[in-house]
C-alpha positions, 0 to 999 in steps of 0.5 A, spaced: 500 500 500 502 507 497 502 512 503 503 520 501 508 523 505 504 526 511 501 519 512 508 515 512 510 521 516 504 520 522 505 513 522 512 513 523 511 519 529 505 512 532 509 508 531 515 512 535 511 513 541 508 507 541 515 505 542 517 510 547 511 507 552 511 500 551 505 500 546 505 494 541 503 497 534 500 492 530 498 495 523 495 489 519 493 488 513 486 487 513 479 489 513 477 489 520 480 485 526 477 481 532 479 482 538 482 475 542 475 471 545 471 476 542 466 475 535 464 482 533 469 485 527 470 492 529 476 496 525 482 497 530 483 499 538 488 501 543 487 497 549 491 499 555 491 492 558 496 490 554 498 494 551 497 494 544 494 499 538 491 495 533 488 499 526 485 495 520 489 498 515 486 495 508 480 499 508 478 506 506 478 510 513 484 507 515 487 513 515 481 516 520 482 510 524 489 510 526 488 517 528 481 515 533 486 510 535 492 513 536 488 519 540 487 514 545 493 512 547 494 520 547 489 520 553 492 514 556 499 517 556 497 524 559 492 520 564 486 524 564 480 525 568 476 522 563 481 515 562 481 515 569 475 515 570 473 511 564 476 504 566 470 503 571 465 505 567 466 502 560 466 496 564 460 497 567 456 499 559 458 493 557 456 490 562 448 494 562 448 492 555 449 485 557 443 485 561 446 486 568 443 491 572 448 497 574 447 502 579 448 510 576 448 507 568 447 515 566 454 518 569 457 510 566 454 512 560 455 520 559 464 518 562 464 514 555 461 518 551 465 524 554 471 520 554 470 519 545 468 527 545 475 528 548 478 524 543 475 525 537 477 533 538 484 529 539 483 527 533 483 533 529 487 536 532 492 530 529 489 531 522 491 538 522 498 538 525 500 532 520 495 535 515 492 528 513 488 528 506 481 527 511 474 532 509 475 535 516 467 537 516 465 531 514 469 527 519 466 532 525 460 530 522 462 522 523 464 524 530 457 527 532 454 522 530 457 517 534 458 521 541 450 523 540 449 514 539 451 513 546 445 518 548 441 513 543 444 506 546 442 510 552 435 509 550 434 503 547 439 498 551 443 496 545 450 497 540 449 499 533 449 493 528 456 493 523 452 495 518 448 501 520 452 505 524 451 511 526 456 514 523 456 510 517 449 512 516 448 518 511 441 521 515 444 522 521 450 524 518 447 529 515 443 531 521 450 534 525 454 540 526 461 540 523 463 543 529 464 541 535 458 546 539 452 540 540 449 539 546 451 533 547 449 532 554 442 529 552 439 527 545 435 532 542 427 530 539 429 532 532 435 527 532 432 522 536 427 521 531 432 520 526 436 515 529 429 511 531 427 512 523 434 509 521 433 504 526 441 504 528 
């Protein structure tokens, strides 16, 4: 695969840190990854238990997923609040969603949902500052949609199917801000409607 130069030049810089702080850096060749004892396909993760980056690199958004992912490991190595506070919470949404019942779902659910908004500004600021080939309206629009799905999930009890996620979906997409200036705290009427129409 042919990389243009600012990408080859973001690649280098992750693999770097990853190397500076003991992270695994696994870019395969590949179109989704699984996660070990897990069925569901997804497109990369940081995971900090290990730790290990992993990115699916033979799809079109590779680019897009290296950044969500890298801007992770950025919040696990300045160890923020959010992270911090994540590690109990996104136990517990999992955990809510497969059907057990957890005290205080809201506060757990709006800890993952800040903890994305966070990465996702991460996300274009590493965009802009390696000046990657990425429609940055567009990308703000597929961030909103995905920080405004855990409001969704809130509501309805499940994860988005792989094939209509929010931030796939053209009806959702269309419904957001390309600036990061929504209300994320709730889900307003006019988007629910939409979500519950697109069946995400």
């Amino acid at each position: 695969m042919k990389y243009t130069k600012q990408e080859q030049a973001f690649i280098n810089h992750v693999k770097k840190i990853c190397r500076i702080y003991g992270v695994k850096c696994s870019l395969r060749n590949v179109s989704f990854v699984k996660m070990s004892g897990e069925s569901v396909r997804c497109s990369g993760w940081f995971d900090e238990e290990k730790p290990e980056l992993v990115v699916a690199m033979n799809r079109p958004d590779w680019i897009e997923i290296l950044v969500h992912e890298y801007s992770h490991l950025t919040q696990w190595v300045e160890q923020i609040k959010l992270w911090k506070d994540a590690e109990v919470s996104l136990e517990k949404v999992w955990s809510w969603l497969d059907g057990k019942n957890c005290r205080n779902i809201d506060k757990h659910i709006a800890v993952a949902r800040d903890l994305e908004l966070d990465n996702e500004k991460r996300s274009v600021n590493v965009i802009k500052t390696f000046g990657l080939k990425v429609n940055i309206d567009n990308y703000i629009r597929k961030a909103n949609a995905y920080v405004n799905f855990y409001n969704w999930m809130r509501i309805t009890r499940r994860w988005s199917k792989p094939n209509n996620s929010p931030y796939k979906n053209e009806a959702i997409k269309a419904a957001m801000s390309n600036k990061f200036n929504m209300n994320y705290k709730t889900l307003p009427k006019k988007i629910e409607k939409i979500f519950r129409e697109e069946n995400i």
